[in-house]
VOGU-3710 file (C-alpha; in Angstrom, 3 decimals, decimal comma):
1> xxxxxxxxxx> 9,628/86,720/-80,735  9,281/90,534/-80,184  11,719/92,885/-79,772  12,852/94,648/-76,609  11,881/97,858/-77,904  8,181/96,581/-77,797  5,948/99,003/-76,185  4,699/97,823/-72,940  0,580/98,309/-72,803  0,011/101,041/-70,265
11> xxxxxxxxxx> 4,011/102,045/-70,191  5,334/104,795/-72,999  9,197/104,057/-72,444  11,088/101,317/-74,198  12,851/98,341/-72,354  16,854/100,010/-72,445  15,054/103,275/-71,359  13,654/101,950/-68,254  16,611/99,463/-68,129  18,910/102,604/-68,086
21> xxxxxxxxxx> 16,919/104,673/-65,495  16,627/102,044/-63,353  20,327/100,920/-63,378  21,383/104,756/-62,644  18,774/104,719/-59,679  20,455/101,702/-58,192  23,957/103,301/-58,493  22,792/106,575/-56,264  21,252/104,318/-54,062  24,128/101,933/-53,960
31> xxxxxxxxxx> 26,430/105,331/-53,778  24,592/106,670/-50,390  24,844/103,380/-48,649  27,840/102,216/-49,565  30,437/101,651/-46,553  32,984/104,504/-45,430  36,285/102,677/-45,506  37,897/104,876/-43,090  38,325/104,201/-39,760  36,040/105,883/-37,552
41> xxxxxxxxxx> 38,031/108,566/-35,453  38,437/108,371/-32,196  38,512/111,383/-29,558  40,947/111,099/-26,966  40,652/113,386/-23,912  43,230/115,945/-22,964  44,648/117,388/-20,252  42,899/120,464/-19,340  45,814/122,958/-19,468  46,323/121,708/-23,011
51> xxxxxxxxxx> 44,013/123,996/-25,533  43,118/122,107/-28,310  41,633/123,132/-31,620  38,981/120,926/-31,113  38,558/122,574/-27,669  38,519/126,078/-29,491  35,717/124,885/-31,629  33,836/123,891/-29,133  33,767/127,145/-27,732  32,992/128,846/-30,664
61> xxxxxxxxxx> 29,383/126,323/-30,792  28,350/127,230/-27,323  28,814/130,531/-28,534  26,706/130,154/-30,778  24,093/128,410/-29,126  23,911/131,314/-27,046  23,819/133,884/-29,019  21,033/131,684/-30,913  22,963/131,777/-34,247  22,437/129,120/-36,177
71> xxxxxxxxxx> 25,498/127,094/-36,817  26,477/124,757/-40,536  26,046/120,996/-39,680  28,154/118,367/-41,850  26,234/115,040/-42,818  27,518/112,191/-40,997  28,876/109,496/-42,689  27,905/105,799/-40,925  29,654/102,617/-41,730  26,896/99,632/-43,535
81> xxxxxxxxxx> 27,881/96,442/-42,503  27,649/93,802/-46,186  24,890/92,163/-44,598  22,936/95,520/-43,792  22,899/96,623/-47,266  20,084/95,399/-48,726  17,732/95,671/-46,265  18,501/99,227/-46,121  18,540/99,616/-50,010  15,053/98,092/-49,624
91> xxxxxxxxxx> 14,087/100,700/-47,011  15,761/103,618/-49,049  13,384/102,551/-52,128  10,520/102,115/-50,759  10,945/105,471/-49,048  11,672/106,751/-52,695  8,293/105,024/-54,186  6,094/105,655/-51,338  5,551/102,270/-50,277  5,074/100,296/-47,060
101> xxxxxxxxxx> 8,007/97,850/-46,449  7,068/94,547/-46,300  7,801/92,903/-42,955  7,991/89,079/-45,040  10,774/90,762/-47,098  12,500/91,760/-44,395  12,472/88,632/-42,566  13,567/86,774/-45,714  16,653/88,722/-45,631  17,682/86,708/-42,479
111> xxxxxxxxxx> 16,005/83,294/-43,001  16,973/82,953/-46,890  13,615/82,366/-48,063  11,351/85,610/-49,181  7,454/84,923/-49,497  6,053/87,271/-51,113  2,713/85,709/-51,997  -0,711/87,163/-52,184  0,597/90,583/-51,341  -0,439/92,768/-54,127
121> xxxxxxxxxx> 2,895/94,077/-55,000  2,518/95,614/-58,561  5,433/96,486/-60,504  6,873/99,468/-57,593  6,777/96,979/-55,416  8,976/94,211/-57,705  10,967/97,051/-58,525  11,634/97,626/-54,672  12,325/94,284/-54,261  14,402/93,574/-57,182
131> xxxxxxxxxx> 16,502/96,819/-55,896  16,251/95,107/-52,062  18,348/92,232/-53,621  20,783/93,491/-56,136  23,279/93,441/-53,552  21,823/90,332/-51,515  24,035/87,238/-51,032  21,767/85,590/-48,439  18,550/84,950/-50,286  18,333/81,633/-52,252
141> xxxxxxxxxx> 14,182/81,501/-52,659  11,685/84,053/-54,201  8,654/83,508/-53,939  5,943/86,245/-55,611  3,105/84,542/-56,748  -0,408/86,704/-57,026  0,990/89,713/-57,106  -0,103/91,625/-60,200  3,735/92,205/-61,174  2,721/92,343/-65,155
151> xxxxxxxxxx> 4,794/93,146/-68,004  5,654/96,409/-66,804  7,615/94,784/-63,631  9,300/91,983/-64,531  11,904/93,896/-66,342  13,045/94,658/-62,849  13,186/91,129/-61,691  14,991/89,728/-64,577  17,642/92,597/-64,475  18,472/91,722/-60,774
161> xxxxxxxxxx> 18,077/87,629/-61,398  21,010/88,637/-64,159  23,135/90,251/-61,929  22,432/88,087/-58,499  23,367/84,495/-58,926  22,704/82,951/-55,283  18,535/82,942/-55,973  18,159/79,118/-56,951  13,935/78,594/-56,668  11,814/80,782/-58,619
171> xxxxxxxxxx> 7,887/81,615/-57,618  6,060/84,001/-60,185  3,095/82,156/-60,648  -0,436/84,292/-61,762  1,232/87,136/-62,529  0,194/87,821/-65,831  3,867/87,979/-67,194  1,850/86,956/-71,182  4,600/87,303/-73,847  6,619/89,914/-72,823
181> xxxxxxxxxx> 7,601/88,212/-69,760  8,287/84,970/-71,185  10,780/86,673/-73,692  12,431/88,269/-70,672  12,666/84,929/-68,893  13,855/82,599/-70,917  16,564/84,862/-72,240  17,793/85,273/-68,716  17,727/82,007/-68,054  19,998/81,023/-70,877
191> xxxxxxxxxx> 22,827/83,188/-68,675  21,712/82,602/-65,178  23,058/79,189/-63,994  21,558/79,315/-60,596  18,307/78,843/-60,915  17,109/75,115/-60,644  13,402/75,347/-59,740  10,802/77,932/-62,128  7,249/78,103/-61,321  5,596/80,221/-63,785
201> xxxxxxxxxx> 1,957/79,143/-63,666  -0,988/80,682/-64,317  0,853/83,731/-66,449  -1,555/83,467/-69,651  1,321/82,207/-72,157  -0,048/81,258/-75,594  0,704/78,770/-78,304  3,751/81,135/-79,447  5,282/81,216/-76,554  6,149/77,761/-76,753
211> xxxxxxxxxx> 8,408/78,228/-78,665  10,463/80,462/-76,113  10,026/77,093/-73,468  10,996/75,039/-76,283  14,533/77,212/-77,059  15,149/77,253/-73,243  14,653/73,845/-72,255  16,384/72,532/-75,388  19,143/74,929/-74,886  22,865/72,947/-73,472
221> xxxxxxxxxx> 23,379/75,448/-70,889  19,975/74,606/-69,281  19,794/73,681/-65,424  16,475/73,485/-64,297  15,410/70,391/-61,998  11,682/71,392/-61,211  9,785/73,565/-63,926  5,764/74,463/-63,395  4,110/75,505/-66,602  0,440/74,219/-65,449
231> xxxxxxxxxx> -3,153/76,477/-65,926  -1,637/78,080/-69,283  -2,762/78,096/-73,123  -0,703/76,249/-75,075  -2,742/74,330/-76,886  -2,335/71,432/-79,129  0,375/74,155/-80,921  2,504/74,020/-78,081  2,244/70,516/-76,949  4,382/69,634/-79,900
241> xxxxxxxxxx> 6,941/71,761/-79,300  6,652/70,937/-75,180  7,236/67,280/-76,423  10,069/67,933/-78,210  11,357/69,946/-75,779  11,107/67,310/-73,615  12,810/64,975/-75,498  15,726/66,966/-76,239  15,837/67,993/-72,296  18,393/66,290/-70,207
251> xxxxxxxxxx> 18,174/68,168/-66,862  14,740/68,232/-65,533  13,301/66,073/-63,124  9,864/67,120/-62,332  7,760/68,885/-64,859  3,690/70,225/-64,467  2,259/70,993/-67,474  -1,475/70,477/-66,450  -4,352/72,506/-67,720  -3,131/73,676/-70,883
261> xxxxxxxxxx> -5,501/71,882/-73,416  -2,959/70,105/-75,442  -5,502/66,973/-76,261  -4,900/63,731/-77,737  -2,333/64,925/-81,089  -0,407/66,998/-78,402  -0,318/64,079/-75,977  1,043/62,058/-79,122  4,016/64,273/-79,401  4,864/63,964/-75,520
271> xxxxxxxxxx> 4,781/60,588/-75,730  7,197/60,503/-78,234  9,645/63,220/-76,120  9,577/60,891/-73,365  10,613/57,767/-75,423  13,888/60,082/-75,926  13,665/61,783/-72,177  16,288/60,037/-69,620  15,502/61,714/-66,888  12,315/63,190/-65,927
281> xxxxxxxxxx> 10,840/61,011/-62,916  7,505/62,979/-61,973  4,923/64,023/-64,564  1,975/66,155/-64,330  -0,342/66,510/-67,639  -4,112/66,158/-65,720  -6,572/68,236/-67,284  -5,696/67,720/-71,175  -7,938/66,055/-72,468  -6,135/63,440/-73,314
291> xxxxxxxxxx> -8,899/61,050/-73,900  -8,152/56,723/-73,839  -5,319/57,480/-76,808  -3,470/59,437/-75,514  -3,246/58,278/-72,422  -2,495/54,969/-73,827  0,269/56,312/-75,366  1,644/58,440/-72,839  1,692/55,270/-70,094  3,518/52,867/-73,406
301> xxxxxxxxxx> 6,789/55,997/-73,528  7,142/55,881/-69,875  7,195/52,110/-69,614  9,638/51,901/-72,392  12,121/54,154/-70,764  11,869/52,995/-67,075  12,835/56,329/-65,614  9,155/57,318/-64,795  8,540/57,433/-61,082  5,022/59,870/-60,869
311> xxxxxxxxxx> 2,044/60,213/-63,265  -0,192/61,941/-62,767  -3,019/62,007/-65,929  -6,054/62,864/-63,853  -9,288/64,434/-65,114  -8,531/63,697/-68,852  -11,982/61,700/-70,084  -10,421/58,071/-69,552  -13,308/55,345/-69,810  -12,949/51,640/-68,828
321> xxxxxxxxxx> -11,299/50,874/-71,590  -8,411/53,346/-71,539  -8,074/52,418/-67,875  -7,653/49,099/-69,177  -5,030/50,141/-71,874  -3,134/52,238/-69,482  -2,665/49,739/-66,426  -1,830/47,069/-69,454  1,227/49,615/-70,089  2,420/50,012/-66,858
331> xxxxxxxxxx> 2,415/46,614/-66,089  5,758/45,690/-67,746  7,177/48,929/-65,844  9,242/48,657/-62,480  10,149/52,141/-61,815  6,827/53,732/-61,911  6,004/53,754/-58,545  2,226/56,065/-58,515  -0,565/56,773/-60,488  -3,244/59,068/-60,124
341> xxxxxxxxxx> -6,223/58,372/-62,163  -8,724/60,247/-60,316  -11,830/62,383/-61,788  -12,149/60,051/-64,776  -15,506/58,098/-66,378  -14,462/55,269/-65,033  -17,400/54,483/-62,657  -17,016/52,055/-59,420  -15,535/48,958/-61,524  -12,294/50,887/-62,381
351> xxxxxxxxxx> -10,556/50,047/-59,516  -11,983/46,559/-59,367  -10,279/46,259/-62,643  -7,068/48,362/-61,954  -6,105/45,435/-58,638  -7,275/42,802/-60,983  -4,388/44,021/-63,233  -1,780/44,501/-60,744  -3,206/41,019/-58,977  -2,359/39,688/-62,071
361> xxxxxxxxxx> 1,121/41,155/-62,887  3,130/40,856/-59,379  6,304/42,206/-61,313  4,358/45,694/-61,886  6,299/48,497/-59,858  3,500/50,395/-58,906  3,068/50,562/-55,270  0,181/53,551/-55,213  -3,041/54,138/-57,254  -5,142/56,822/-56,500
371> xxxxxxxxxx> -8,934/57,051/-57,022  -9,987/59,800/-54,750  -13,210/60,563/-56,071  -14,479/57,022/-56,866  -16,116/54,923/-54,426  -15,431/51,086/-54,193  -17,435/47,886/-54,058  -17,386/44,941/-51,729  -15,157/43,008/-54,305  -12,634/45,134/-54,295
381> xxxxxxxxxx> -11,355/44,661/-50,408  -10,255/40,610/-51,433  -8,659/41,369/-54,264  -6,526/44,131/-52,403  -5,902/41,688/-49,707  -4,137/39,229/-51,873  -2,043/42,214/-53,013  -0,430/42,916/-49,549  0,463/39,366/-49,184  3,390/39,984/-51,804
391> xxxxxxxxxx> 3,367/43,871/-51,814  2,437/45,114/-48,248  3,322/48,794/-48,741  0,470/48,761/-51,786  -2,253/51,070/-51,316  -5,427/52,670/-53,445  -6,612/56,141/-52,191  -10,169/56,209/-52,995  -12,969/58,108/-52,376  -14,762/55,429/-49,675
401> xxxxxxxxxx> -17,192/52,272/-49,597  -20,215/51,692/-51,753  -21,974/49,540/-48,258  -21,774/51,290/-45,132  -20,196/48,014/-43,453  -17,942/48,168/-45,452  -16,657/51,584/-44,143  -16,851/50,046/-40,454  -14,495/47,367/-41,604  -12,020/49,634/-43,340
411> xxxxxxxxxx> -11,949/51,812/-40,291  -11,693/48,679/-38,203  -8,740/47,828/-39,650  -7,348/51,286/-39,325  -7,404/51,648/-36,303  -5,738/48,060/-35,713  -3,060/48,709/-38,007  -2,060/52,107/-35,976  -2,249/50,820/-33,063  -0,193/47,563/-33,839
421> xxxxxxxxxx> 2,309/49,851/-35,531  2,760/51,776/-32,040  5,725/51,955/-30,735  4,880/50,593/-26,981  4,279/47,516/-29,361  7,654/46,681/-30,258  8,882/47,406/-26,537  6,578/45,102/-25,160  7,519/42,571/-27,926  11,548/42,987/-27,152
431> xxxxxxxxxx> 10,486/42,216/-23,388  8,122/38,884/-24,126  10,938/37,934/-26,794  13,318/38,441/-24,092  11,344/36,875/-20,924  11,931/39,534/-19,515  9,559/41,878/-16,809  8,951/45,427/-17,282  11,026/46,433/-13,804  14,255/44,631/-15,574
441> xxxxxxxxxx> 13,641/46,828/-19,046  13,496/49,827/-16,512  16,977/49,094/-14,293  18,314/48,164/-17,960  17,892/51,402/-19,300  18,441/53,255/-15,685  22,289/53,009/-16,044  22,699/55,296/-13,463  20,448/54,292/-10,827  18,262/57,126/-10,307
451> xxxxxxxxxx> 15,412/55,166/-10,079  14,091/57,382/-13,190  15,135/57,213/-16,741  16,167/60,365/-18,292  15,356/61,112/-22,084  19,040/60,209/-23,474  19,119/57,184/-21,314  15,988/55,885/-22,896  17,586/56,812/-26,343  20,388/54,971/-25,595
461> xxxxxxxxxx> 18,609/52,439/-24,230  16,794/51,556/-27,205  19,703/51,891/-29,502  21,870/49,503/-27,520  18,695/46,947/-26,727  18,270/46,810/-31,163  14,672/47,793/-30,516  13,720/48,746/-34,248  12,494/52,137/-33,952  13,682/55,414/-35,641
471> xxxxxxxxxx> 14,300/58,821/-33,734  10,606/60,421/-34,252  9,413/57,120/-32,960  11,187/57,166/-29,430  10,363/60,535/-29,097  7,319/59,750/-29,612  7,016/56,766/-27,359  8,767/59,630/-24,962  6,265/61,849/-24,862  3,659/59,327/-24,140
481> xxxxxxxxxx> 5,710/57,678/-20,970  6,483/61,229/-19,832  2,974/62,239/-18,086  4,215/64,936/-15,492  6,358/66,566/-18,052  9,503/66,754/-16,537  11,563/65,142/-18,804  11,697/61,826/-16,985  10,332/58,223/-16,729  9,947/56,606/-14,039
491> xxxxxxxxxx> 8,774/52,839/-13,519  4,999/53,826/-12,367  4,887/56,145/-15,666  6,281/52,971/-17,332  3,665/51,003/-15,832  0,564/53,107/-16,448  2,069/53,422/-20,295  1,692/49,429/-20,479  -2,036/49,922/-19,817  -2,944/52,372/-21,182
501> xxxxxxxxxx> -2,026/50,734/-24,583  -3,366/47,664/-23,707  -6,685/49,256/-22,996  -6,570/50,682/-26,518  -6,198/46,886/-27,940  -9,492/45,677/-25,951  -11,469/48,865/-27,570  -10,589/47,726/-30,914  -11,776/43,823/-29,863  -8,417/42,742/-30,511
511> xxxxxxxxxx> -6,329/40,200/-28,513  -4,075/41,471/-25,879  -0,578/39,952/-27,162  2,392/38,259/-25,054  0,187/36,182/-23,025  -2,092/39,196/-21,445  -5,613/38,629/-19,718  -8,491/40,914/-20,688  -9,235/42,608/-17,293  -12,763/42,192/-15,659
521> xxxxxxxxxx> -15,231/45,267/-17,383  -16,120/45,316/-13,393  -13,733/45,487/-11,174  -13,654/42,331/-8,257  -15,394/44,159/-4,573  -12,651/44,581/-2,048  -15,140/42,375/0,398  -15,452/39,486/-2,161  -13,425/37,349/0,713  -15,124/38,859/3,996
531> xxxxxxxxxx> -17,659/36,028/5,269  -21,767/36,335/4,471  -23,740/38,345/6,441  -25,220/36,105/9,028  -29,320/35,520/9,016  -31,452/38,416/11,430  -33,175/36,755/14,234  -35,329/39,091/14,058  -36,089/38,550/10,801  -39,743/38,787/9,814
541> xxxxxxxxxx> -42,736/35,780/10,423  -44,507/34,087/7,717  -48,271/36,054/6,921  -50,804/33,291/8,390  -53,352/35,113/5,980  -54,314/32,746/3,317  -53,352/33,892/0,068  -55,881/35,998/-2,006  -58,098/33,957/-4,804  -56,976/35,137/-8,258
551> xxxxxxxxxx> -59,388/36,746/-10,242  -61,083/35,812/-13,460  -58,730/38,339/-15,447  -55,738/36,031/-13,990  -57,122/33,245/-14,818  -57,844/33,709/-18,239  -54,241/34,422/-18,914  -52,862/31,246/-16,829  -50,854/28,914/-18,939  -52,919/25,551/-19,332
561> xxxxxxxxxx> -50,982/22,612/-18,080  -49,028/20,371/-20,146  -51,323/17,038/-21,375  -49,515/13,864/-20,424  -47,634/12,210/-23,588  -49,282/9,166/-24,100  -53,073/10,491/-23,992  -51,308/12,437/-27,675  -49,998/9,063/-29,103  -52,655/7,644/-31,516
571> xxxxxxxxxx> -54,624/4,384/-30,254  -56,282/1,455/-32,136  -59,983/0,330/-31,496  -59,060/-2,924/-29,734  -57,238/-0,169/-26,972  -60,240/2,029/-26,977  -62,920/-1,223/-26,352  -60,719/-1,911/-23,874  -60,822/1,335/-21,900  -64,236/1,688/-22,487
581> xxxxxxxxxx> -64,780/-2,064/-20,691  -62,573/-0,779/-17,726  -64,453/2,380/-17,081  -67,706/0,108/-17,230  -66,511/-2,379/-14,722  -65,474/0,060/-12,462  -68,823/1,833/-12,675  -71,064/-1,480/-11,867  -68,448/-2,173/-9,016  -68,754/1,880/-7,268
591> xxxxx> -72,661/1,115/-7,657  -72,559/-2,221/-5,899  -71,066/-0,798/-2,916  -73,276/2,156/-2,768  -75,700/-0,038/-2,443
//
């Protein structure tokens, strides 16, 4: 702890100094602008043979006009409306500090949410904007992350957040608040009751300061929901005191406290705050170092106390085995719901093995498993296929397919499962359920028989027909129907809305459903049933030239002629004698009659 009188680096004054000059600058700004509660006057012409004091002055000014004497001029007072105030105490200041207003800031005033991010602020600028909402009763979100605020300006933010209770989300991430700022924080968060979501990332806090986060978060009065303590140094130091933080917090929901080194003895002591947490549903400690301990340990707290719903315990040197260890945990746990395991040495078998484990534990909870740098084998896409025959909405992000067929039958299925999901599917399937045709769906829904079907009619329509679809769906399935625009369907849009969705099952290879015939790829020629085209008379003689000998060349290449089956079959030597006495008895008969 240090004390308020600390010397800022770079600033000479102490922290009531500056506290002081800054609350007396506020009160002359607040004094100029605040509203004149009198009624504005108002001048009532009179008669002309009435004179009037005020007519008597105005003499005496064009008197002086003309006699070019310069005359004393009163500052006018104008009334600030409540909701004027800050923007013009913003102006006022930055007028005062030389600065360019911010348009974001401005527009924040009105919408309830300042950004603020990436803009280079510095501490005039957080003191601008802390004076901008002193006042402010509209704003409910700051957000000022990147903006090189320091120690030296978030004095001014935390003396506004003490005085303006309606901010309720908090953005000063990478701002390089160190120690100083942490003090200043956590000490104002002990008083202010508003804020529910902190996100102070990225601010260079130390192993010390842990012990601030540990005081707040432990502290009765504490309301946070959502606090972001990620890409800090806290060490294995401040992991114990985070986990015991933890464990004695009783408020906050979601908590990031990634990238801060606290390895496998701090993991040790978060495991043992969550055994004692009853509340916190999403967890983010990737990038610790954890190792196959402590994530072991980590994934045994949150399935003892069944309030886990998120874990995330990415990039922390898990092998096979403390993969293993860690689904093994979770398997006896129904409320975790995802798990992010990616950018660990777990090589292509880890999620082989993580939907073996949930193949083989159906009462698991988990319903998503992420693996987005890992690529998977062929093995994998059974086992997941057994899954989502007792858990449909499982899923495993992953990084793609080992075998490149394997990424045409992923996409494949893809693109079947959007397009069977489309909503012209489930209106087609209320009209074959129904036996109904398309033109009686379109006089159903045309209650007022305009022969087109407005965009609330079709609303209705659905609603009353039971058609399960939600409201983005039918406005989606609108906007398809809806070709010309003009806010209405008629039955020819209707029509051409059937096809073209049934085209988009036959480019997929898929069957058309409801009894539907592929059409031809070519369409049928309009003069398929006109009669043949008769025979020419004319048409042209036979050549009486004989044909031209082939040539040697042609010859070569002419396919011999089959030989006859039975000259292949083998023969005895009684069948060959008595071929050869058949050839010589026809020989001695061809010579006698030459003769």
């Amino acid at each position: 702890m240090i004390s308020e009188t600390s010397a800022v680096k770079g600033y000479e004054k102490s922290a009531p100094e500056v506290a002081k000059e800054m609350e007396a600058e506020m009160n002359a700004i607040k004094q100029v602008t605040v509203a004149n509660n009198r009624a504005p006057e108002v001048h009532v012409p009179e008669p002309e043979d009435y004179d009037t004091d005020l007519e008597e002055e105005s003499k005496l000014i064009r008197a002086s006009r003309k006699s070019k004497q310069p005359r004393h001029e009163y500052p006018r007072c104008y009334t600030v409306p409540m909701e004027e105030r800050p923007r013009v105490i913003y102006m006022r200041a930055c007028h005062k500090f030389n600065l360019t207003p911010s348009s974001s800031f401005l527009k924040g005033l009105t919408s309830g949410v300042v950004k603020l991010n990436h803009q280079n602020l510095g501490p005039d600028g957080a003191r601008t904007v802390a004076l901008g909402l002193v006042l402010c009763e509209t704003v409910s979100e700051l957000h000022m992350s990147s903006n090189n605020i320091g120690q030296s300006g978030i004095k001014y933010l935390i003396d506004m957040l003490r005085e303006n209770e309606n901010i309720s989300v908090l953005n000063l991430a990478d701002n390089e608040l160190q120690t100083y700022g942490a003090q200043l924080l956590c000490e104002m968060l002990n008083e202010n009751d508003a804020i529910i979501s902190l996100n102070v990332s990225g601010n260079n806090f130390k192993p010390q300061d842990a012990h601030l986060f540990h005081t707040m978060m432990s502290y009765y009065r504490c309301t946070l929901k959502e606090l972001d303590l990620s890409h800090n140094d806290f060490g294995e130091y401040g992991g114990k005191l985070i986990g015991e933080a933890i464990g004695n917090n009783d408020t906050i929901e979601t908590l990031n406290i990634s990238w801060n080194g606290f390895g496998p003895n701090g993991a040790k002591a978060i495991a043992k705050g969550l055994e004692e947490n009853s509340c916190l549903k999403v967890l983010d400690v990737s990038w610790n170092g954890l190792e196959d301990v402590g994530s072991e340990m980590i994934a045994s707290a949150i399935s003892a106390n069944d309030v886990m719903v998120d874990l995330n315990i990415s990039a922390n040197r898990i092998g096979m085995k403390g993969l293993g260890l860690v689904l093994k945990a979770l398997s006896s746990s129904k409320s975790i719901k995802s798990l992010n395991v990616s950018r660990n040495p777990i090589t292509f078998e880890g999620p082989v093995v993580a939907v073996q484990t949930i193949l083989e534990h159906p009462e698991c909870g988990l319903q998503s498993i992420e693996f987005r740098d890992m690529c998977v084998p062929r093995q994998f896409l059974p086992i997941l296929a057994k899954i989502n025959e007792f858990k449909p909405q499982f899923k495993v992000k992953h990084g793609g397919y080992v075998i490149a067929s394997d990424i045409l039958h992923h996409s494949m299925e893809q693109r079947m499962e959007t397009v069977l999901n489309d909503p012209m599917m489930r209106l087609l399937q209320y009209v074959h359920e129904r036996k109904l045709r398309l033109a009686d769906l379109f006089f159903q829904f045309d209650t007022d028989r305009s022969m087109t079907i407005s965009e609330g009619e079709f609303v209705a329509g659905i609603k009353k027909a039971g058609i399960p679809m939600n409201d983005e769906q039918i406005q989606q399935l609108v906007e398809k129907l809806d070709v010309d625009a003009d806010g209405e369907i008629d039955f020819g849009e209707l029509k051409l809305g059937e096809k073209k969705y049934l085209k988009r099952i036959e480019k997929i290879g898929a069957e058309l459903p409801f009894g539907h015939k592929k059409s031809n790829s070519r369409p049928a020629s309009k003069m398929s049933n006109a009669r043949s085209r008769p025979a020419s008379n004319t048409s042209r003689p036979a050549s009486q030239i004989s044909a031209r000998p082939m040539s040697n060349s042609s010859r070569k290449t002419e396919r011999p002629k089959t030989v006859p089956d039975h000259l292949l079959q083998p023969r005895t030597k009684s069948d060959l004698a008595e071929e050869l006495k058949k050839l010589t008895d026809s020989s001695s008969s061809e010579s006698e009659g030459d003769t």
